[in-house]
N, C-alpha and C positions, 0 to 999 in steps of 0.2 A: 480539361484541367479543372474544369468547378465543379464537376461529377465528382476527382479523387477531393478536392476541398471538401467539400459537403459530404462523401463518405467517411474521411476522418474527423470533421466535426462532430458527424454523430456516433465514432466508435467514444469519440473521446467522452460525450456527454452520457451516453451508456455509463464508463469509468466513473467516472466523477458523481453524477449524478445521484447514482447509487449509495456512494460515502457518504452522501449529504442526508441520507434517510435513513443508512441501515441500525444506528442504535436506538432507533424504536423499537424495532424486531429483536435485536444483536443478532441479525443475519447478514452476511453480504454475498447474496448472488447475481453473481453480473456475466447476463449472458450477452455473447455478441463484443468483449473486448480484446480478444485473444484473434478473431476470426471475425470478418465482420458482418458474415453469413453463418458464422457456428458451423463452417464444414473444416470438421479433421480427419477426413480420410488421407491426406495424406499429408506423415508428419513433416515438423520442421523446429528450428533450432532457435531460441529468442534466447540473445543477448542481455543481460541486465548489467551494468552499471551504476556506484557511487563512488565517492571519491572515497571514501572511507573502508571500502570493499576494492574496487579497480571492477575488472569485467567480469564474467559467471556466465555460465550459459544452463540453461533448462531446457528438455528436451519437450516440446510440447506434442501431445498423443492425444487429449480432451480435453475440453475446459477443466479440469480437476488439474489439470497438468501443473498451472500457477492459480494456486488460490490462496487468495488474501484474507480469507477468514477466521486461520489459527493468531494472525498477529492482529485482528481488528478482536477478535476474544481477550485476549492478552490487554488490550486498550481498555476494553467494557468493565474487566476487571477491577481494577482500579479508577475510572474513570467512566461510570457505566453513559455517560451522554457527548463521549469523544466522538467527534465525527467531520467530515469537511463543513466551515462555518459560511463560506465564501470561494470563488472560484473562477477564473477569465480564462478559455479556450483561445488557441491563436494557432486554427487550422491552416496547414498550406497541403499543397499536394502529396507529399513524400512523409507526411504525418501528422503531429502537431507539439507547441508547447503548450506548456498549462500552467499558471502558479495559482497556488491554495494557500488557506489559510487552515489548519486544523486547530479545534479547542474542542476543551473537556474541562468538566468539572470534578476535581476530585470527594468522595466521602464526606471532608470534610469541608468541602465549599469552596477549596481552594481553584482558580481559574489558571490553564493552564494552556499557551498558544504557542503555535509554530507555523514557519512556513515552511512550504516547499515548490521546488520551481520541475515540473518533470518535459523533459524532450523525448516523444514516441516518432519512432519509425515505422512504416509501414508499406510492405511489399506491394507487389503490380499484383498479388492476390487476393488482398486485402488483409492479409496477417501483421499482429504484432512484432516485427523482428527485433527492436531494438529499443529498449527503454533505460533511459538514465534518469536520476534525478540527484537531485543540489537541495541539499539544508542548511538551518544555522544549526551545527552541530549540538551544543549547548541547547536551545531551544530544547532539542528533540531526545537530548539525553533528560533532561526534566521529564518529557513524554514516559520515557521508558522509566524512571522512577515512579512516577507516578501509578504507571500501570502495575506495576511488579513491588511496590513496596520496598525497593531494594533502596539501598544511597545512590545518588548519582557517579560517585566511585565504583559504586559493585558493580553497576550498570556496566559503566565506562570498561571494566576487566573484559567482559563478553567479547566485547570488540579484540579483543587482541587475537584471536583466534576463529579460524574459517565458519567455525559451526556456530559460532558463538549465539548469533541472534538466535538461530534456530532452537540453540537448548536456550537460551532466556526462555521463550515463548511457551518453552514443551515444562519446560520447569513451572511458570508461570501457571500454566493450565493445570499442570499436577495437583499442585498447591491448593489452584481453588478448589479441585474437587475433591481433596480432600478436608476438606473448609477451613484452610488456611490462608486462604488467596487475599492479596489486599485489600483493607475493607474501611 
């Protein structure tokens, strides 16, 4: 039992970890959170949940399979020093919880904080199967303004439909490169 504890400790501080440094770079590659050997020969199906979404499944094939770097792009944007500020791991055998605190600063200085509390599952393989997490909605709809320029109403639309974060983010990326992005 203190073997899968201390393997999900350190799938999770891989996770996390990496949030806490990537907008120096605005890179985030986190290898070892998906699989906690990096082996994907053979696939498998990770569940994601929010309350705000319900369940989703991703079908994972490589680490590419779920990658958080078009929506931490989308952050940088607006807020090029958003990143995790703070952080407590509470690994048990079967995965772990974690609550954060993310902040960023927007262009114009303005400070910008949320939390979130995530519960990971993890197989007798060591793989990611099943990840939820819990916000203060409101906090994190500020986030998404801030990142995208948009009002926290425009933001708030996205939500109403499946794809919606997704085109936020693809919208978001467009913009900046076409040097419109929020600035």
């Amino acid at each position: 039992m203190a073997g899968l504890v201390h393997r999900n400790a350190e799938m999770a501080r891989r996770m996390y970890e990496t949030q806490v440094h990537a907008h120096r770079t605005h890179s985030l590659v986190q290898p070892g959170i998906l699989s906690y050997d990096d082996n994907f020969s053979e696939p498998w199906d990770l569940v994601l949940f929010s309350p705000k979404r319900g369940d989703w499944t991703v079908h994972i094939t490589g680490p590419d399979s779920f990658d958080g770097e078009p929506e931490f792009r989308m952050y940088w944007t607006g807020m090029p020093d958003f990143a995790i500020t703070s952080y407590e791991v509470f690994p048990h055998e079967d995965g772990w919880v974690c609550r954060m605190v993310y902040t960023g600063h927007t262009h114009d200085g303005e400070e910008i904080v949320a939390h979130q509390v995530d519960f990971a599952t993890i197989d007798d393989k060591g793989r990611l199967v099943r990840m939820e997490w819990y916000t203060d909605p409101n906090q994190w709809l500020r986030v998404w303004s801030a990142a995208t320029g948009k009002t926290v109403a425009e933001v708030d639309t996205y939500f109403a439909t499946t794809d919606g974060f997704a085109r936020m983010i693809q919208e978001t990326m467009a913009s900046r490169e076409a040097g419109q992005g929020a600035q």
